[in-house]
Every structure is written in C-alpha cells, then in structure tokens.
TORKOL-4160 file (C-alpha; in steps of 0.2 Angstrom, whole numbers, padded with zeros to 4 digits, m for minus):
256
<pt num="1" X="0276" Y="0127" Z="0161"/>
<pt num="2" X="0285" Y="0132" Z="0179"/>
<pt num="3" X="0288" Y="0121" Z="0190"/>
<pt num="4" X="0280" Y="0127" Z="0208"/>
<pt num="5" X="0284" Y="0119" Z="0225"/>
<pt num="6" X="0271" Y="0114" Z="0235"/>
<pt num="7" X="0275" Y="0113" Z="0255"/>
<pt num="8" X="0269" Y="0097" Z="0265"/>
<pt num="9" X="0267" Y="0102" Z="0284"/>
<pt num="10" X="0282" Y="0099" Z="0289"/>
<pt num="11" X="0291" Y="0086" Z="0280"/>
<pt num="12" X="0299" Y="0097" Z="0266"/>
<pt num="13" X="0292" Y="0099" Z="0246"/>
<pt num="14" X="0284" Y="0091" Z="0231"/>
<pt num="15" X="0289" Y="0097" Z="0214"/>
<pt num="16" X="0272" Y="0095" Z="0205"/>
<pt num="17" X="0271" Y="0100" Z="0185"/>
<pt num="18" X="0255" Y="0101" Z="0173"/>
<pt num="19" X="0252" Y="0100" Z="0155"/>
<pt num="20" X="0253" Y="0113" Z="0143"/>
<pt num="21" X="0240" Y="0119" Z="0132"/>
<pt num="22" X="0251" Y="0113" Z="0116"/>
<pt num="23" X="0251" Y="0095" Z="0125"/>
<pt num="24" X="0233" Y="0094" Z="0130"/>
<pt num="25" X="0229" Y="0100" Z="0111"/>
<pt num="26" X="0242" Y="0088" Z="0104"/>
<pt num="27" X="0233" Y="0073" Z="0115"/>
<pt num="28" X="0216" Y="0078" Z="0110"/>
<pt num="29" X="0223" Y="0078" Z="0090"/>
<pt num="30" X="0229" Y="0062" Z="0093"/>
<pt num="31" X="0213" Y="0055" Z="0103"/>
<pt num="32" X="0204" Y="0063" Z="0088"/>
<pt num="33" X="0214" Y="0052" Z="0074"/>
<pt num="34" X="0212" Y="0037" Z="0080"/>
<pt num="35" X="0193" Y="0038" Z="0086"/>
<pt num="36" X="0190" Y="0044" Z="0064"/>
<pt num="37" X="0202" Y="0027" Z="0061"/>
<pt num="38" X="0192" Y="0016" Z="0071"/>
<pt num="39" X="0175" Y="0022" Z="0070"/>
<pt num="40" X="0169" Y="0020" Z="0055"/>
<pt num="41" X="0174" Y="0001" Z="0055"/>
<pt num="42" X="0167" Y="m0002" Z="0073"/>
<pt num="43" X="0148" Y="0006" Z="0068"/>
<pt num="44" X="0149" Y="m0004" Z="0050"/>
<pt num="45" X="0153" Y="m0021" Z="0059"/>
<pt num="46" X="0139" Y="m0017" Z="0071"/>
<pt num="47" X="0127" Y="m0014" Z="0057"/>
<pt num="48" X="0131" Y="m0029" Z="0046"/>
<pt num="49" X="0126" Y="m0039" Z="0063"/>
<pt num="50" X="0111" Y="m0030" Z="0066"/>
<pt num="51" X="0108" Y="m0034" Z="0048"/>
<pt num="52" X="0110" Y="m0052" Z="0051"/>
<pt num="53" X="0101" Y="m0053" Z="0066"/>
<pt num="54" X="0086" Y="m0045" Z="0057"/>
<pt num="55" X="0087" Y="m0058" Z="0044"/>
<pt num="56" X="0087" Y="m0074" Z="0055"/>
<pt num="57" X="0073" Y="m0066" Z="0066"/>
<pt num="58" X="0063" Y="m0063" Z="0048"/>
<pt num="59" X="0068" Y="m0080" Z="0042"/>
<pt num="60" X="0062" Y="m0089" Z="0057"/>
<pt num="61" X="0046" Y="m0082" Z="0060"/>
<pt num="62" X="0039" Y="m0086" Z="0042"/>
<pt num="63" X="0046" Y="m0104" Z="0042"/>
<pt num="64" X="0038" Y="m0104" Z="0059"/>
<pt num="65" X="0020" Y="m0097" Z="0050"/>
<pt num="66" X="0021" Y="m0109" Z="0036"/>
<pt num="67" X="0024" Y="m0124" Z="0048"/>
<pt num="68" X="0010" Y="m0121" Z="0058"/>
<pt num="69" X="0000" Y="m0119" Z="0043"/>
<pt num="70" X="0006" Y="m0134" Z="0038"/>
<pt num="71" X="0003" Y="m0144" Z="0055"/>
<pt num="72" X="m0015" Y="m0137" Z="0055"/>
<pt num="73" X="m0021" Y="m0141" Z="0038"/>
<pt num="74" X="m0010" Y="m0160" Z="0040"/>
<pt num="75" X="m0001" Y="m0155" Z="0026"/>
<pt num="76" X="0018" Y="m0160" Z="0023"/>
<pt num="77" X="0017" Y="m0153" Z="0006"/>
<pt num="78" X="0013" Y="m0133" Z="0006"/>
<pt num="79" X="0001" Y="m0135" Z="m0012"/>
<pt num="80" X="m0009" Y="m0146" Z="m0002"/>
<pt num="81" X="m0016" Y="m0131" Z="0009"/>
<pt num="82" X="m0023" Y="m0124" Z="m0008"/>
<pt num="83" X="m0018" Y="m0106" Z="m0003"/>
<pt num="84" X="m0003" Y="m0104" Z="m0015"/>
<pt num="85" X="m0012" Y="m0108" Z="m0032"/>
<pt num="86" X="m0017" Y="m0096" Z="m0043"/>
<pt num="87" X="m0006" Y="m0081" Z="m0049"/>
<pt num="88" X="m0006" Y="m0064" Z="m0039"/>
<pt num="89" X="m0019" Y="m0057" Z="m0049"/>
<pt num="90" X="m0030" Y="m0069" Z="m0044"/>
<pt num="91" X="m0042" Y="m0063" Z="m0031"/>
<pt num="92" X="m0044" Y="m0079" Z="m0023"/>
<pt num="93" X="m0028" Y="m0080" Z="m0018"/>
<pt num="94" X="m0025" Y="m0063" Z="m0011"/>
<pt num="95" X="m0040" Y="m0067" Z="0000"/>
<pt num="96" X="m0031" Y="m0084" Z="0005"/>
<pt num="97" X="m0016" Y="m0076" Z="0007"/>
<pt num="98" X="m0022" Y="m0063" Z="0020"/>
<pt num="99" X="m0034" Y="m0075" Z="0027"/>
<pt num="100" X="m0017" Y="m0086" Z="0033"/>
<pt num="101" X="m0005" Y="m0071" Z="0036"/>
<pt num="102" X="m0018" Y="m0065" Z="0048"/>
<pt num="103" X="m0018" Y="m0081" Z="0058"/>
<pt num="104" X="m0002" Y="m0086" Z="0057"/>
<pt num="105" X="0009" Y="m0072" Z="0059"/>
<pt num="106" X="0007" Y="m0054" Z="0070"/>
<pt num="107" X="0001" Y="m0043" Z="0055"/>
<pt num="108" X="m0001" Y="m0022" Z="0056"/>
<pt num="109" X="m0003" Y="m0020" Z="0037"/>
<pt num="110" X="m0009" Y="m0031" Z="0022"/>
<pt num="111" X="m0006" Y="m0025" Z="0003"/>
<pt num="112" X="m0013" Y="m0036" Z="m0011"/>
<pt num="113" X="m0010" Y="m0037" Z="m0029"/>
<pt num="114" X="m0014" Y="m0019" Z="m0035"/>
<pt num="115" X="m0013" Y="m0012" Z="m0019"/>
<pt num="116" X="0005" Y="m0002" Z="m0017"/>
<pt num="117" X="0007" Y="0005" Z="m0003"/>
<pt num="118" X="0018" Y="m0006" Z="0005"/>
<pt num="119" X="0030" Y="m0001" Z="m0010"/>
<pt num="120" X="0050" Y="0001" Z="m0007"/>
<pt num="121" X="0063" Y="0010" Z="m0017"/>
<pt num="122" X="0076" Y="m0002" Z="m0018"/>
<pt num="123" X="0092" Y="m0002" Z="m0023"/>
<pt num="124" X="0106" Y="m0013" Z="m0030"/>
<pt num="125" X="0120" Y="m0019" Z="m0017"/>
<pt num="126" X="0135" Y="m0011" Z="m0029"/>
<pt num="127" X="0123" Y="0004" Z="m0029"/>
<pt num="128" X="0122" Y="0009" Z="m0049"/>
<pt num="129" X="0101" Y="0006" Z="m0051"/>
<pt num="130" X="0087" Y="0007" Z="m0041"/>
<pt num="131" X="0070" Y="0003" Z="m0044"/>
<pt num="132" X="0053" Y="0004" Z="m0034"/>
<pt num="133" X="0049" Y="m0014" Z="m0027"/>
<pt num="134" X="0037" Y="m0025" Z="m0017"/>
<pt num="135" X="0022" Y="m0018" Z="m0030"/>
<pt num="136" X="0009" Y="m0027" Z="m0038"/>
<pt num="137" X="0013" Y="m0043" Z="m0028"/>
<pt num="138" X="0004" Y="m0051" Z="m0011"/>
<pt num="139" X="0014" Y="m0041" Z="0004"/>
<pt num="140" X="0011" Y="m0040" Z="0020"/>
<pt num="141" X="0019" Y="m0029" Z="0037"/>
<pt num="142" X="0019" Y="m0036" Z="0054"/>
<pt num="143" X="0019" Y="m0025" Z="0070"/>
<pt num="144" X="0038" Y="m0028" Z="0072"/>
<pt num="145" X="0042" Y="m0018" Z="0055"/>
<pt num="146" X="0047" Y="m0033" Z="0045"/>
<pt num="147" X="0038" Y="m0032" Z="0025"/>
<pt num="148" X="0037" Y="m0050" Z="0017"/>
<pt num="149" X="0034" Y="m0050" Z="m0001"/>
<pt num="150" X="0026" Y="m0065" Z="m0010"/>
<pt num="151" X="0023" Y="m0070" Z="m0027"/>
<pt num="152" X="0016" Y="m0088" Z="m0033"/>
<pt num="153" X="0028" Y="m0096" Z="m0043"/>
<pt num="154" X="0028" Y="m0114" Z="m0055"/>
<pt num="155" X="0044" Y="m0120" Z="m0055"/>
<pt num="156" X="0049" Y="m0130" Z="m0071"/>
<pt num="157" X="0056" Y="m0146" Z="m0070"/>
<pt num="158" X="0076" Y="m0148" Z="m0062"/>
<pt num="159" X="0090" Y="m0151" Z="m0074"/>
<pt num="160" X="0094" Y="m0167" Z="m0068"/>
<pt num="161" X="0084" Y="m0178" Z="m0058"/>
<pt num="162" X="0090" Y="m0183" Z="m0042"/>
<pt num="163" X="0101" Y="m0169" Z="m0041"/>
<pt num="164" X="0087" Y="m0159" Z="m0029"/>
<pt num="165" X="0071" Y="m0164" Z="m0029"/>
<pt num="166" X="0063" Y="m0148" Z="m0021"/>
<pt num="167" X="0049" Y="m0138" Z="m0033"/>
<pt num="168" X="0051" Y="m0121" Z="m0027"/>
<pt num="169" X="0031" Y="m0112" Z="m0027"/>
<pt num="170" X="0033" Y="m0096" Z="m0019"/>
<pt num="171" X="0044" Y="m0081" Z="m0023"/>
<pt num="172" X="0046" Y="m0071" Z="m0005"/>
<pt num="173" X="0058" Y="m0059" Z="m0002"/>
<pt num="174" X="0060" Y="m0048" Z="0015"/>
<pt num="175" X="0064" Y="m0031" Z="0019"/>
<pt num="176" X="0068" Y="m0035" Z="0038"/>
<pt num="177" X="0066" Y="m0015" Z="0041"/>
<pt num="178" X="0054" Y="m0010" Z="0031"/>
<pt num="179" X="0053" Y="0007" Z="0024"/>
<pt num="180" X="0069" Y="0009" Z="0035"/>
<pt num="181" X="0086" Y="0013" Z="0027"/>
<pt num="182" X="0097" Y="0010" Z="0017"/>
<pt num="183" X="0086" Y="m0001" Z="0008"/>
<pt num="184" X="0096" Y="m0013" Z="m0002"/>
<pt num="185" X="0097" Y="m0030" Z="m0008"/>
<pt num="186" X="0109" Y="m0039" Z="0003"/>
<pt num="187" X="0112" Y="m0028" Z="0018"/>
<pt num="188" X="0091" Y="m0028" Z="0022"/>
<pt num="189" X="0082" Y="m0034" Z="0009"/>
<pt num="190" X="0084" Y="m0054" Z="0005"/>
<pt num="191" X="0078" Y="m0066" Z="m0007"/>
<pt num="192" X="0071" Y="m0081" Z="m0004"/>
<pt num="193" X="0061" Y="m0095" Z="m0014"/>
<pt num="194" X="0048" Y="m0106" Z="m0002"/>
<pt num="195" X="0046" Y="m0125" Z="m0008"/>
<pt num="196" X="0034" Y="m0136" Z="m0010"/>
<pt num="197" X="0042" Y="m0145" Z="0008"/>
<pt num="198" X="0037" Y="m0129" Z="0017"/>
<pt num="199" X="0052" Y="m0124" Z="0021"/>
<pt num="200" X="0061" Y="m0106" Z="0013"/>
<pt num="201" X="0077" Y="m0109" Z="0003"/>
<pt num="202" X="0087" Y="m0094" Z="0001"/>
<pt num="203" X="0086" Y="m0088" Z="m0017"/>
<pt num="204" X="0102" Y="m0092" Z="m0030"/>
<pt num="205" X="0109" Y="m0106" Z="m0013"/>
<pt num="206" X="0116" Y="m0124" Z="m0014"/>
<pt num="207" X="0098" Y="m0134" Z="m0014"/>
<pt num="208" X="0092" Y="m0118" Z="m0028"/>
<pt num="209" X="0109" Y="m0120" Z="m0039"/>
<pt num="210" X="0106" Y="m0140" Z="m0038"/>
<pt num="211" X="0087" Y="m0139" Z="m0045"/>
<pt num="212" X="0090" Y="m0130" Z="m0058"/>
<pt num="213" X="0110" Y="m0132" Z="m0062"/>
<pt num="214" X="0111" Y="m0150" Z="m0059"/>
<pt num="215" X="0128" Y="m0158" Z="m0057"/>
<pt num="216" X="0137" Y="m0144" Z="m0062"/>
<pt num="217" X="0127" Y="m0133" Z="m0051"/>
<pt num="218" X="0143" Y="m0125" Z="m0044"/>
<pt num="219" X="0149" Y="m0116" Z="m0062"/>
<pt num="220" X="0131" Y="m0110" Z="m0068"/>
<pt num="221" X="0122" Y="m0094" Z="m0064"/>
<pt num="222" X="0111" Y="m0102" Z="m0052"/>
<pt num="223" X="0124" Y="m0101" Z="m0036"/>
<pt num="224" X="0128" Y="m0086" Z="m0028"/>
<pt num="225" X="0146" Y="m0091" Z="m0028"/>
<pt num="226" X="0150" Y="m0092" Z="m0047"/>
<pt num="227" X="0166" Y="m0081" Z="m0051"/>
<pt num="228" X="0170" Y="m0076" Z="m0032"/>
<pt num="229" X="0152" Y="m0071" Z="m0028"/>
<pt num="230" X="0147" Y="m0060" Z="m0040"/>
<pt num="231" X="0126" Y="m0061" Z="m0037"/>
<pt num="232" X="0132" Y="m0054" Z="m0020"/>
<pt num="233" X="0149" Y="m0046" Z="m0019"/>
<pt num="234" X="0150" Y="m0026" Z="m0021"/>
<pt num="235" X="0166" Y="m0023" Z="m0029"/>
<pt num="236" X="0159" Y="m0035" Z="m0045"/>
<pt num="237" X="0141" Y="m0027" Z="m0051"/>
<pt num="238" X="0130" Y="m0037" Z="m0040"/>
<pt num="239" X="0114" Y="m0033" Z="m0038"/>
<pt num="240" X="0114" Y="m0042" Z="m0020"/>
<pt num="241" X="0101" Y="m0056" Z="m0024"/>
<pt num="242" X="0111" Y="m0071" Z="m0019"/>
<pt num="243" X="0118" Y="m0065" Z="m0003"/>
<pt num="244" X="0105" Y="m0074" Z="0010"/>
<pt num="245" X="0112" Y="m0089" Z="0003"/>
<pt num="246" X="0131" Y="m0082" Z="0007"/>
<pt num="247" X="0126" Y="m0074" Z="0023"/>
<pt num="248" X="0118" Y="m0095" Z="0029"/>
<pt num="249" X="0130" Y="m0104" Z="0020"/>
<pt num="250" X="0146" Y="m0093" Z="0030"/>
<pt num="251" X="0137" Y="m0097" Z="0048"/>
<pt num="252" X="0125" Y="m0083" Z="0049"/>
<pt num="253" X="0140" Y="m0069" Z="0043"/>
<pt num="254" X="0140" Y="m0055" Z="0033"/>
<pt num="255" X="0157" Y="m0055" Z="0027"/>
<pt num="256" X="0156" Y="m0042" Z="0011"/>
C-alpha cells in the first residue's frame, strides 16, 4: 500500500505502513494450515486421556464396591459372600446381584438376565465388526453414566501350579460412558475378570496369561502382548479386548 506521513505536533513525521489484503489473507491461510495440522492430534491425545481417566475412575469404584462387600461380610475370599454362584440365568443370583449393587455402589439403572435394555452396540477396536453387547447378562448403570456388565464365570484349573494361583469367578467388563460414543472395545469399553481375591484383573494381563499360560505365559494367546499387541493394537485386527491390561501395565497410558 502507500506509505502516508503522519505529523507529531511539532517534532516532524512518522512513516507508518499497514498490511495488504493479499498479506492478511496469506497470514490467515497459513494460521489456517497449521491449526488443520495440529488439531486433530491435540483433541485425539485429549480424548485418549479422558478415556483413561474414565477407566481408572470405573476401575476403582467397583474394586472399592467389592472390598466393602468383602469387609462386611469378613470375607477375604469373594465365593464366601455367596452372591456370585449360580449362572446368570439363575434368579437368585440376579436378586443377589442387585441386592449388593444397590448397597454398594450409587445405582440409577439395574438390568438382569433377560432384561436388555442396558444393551450397547459395540464395536471392534480395528473397526471391521460390530455386534450388540452387555445383553442377556447381570448389568447395571450408576448415576455417573458408567454401565458394568457381569457374568459368573468357573475358572478351570491354571496350567501350572504355582505359576498364579488366582481363580478368576466373574466376567465384568465396563463401558465407562455408557451409551455414549464411539463405543469400542479399547478406547471405552474394557475387559476385566474379578477373582476369587476380590480384586478385578484386567482381562488377557500378566496375572490372567500366567493362570492360564503358565511358564510360557508371554508366547501364548492369553497375553495381550503376544505378536506386538495384537488383542489390542489397531493396525493388526484386534478386536480391543486385552487393552486394560496394556493401558495399566504402560502406567495408566493409552499409547495405540
């Protein structure tokens, strides 16, 4: 543009220039790239944390529910309650089920064997298949929006004694948003097995492969990080099932 002088009382001139249209559209193109560079990566590294903060917060309110059912009934061993017997047909056990839920943890919605309205189109962490889950199982919502699914399970014996000697009885995994998306395994829904200690072991981890893989538990199907992670790894067909144990076992990180 011109340049224009600009008088100051008395003590002479000031040359003062302004931008173009062409450079204030250049600057804004430029602004434009780098915000479409950086975006994405920012909001995807801000949702893997959300996602893990979801998962510790799930993950320590039902250990903290099955402690205190634990502490109240003098139990050290969860099958000594008598509330996890039985298969999830079983009417008794739904009614045990809700009976402890709603003591223990701070429920807005129960669904029992049959009942599936607490159903969740899930899908795969690489994306291919999906498939309707949390149905025809004991489930249960609480007011913060987190959907626990259980299902009674009888361990068989480990491979090697000594190895582990946890006997896993319960099958739960969490949706730590509920009906909330995206809804797959691995970024909000997690696997977990609860054992006979009390305490919830995330499903296809170190304790799990060593029950049922034994010595060699580090080369079988039962660890999450056979072949480079492939039970929890996107760019290898994974279905997402073993990545609590990859999130916990890396520090609480979602690194895939």
């Amino acid at each position: 543009g011109a340049e224009r002088a600009y008088p100051l009382k008395g003590k002479g001139a000031i040359l003062n220039r302004g931008f173009t249209l062409a450079e204030v559209l250049i600057t804004l193109g430029i602004i434009g790239v780098v915000a479409a560079l950086t975006l994405p990566a920012l909001i995807n590294k801000y949702q893997k944390v959300q996602y893990v903060t979801g998962l510790q917060k799930a993950y320590t309110v039902f250990n903290n529910g099955i402690k205190l059912l634990m502490a109240d009934t003098g139990c050290d061993d969860i099958k000594c309650t008598g509330l996890f017997e039985g298969s999830v047909e079983d009417s008794d056990f739904n009614d045990n089920m809700e009976k402890m839920v709603r003591k223990y943890f701070k429920v807005a919605k129960v669904c029992k064997y049959g009942n599936d309205s607490c159903a969740i189109m899930r899908h795969y962490l690489d994306g291919n298949e999906s498939v309707v889950d949390f149905t025809n199982v004991f489930s249960f919502v609480t007011t913060d929006g987190i959907t626990y699914r259980v299902d009674p399970i009888e361990a068989s014996s480990p491979k090697e004694e000594g190895v582990s000697k946890i006997k896993y009885l319960l099958a739960v995994d969490i949706d730590i948003n509920s009906n909330k998306k995206p809804n797959v395994i691995g970024r909000d829904i997690f696997y977990f097995r609860l054992a006979q200690d009390g305490v919830l072991y995330p499903y296809q981890g170190e304790e799990y492969a060593k029950y049922f893989g034994g010595a060699s538990w580090q080369t079988t199907g039962h660890y999450w990080n056979l072949n480079s992670g492939i039970s929890c790894n996107p760019l290898k067909g994974s279905s997402g099932s073993g990545c609590a144990a990859r999130i916990m076992e890396n520090g609480w990180k979602m690194d895939y």
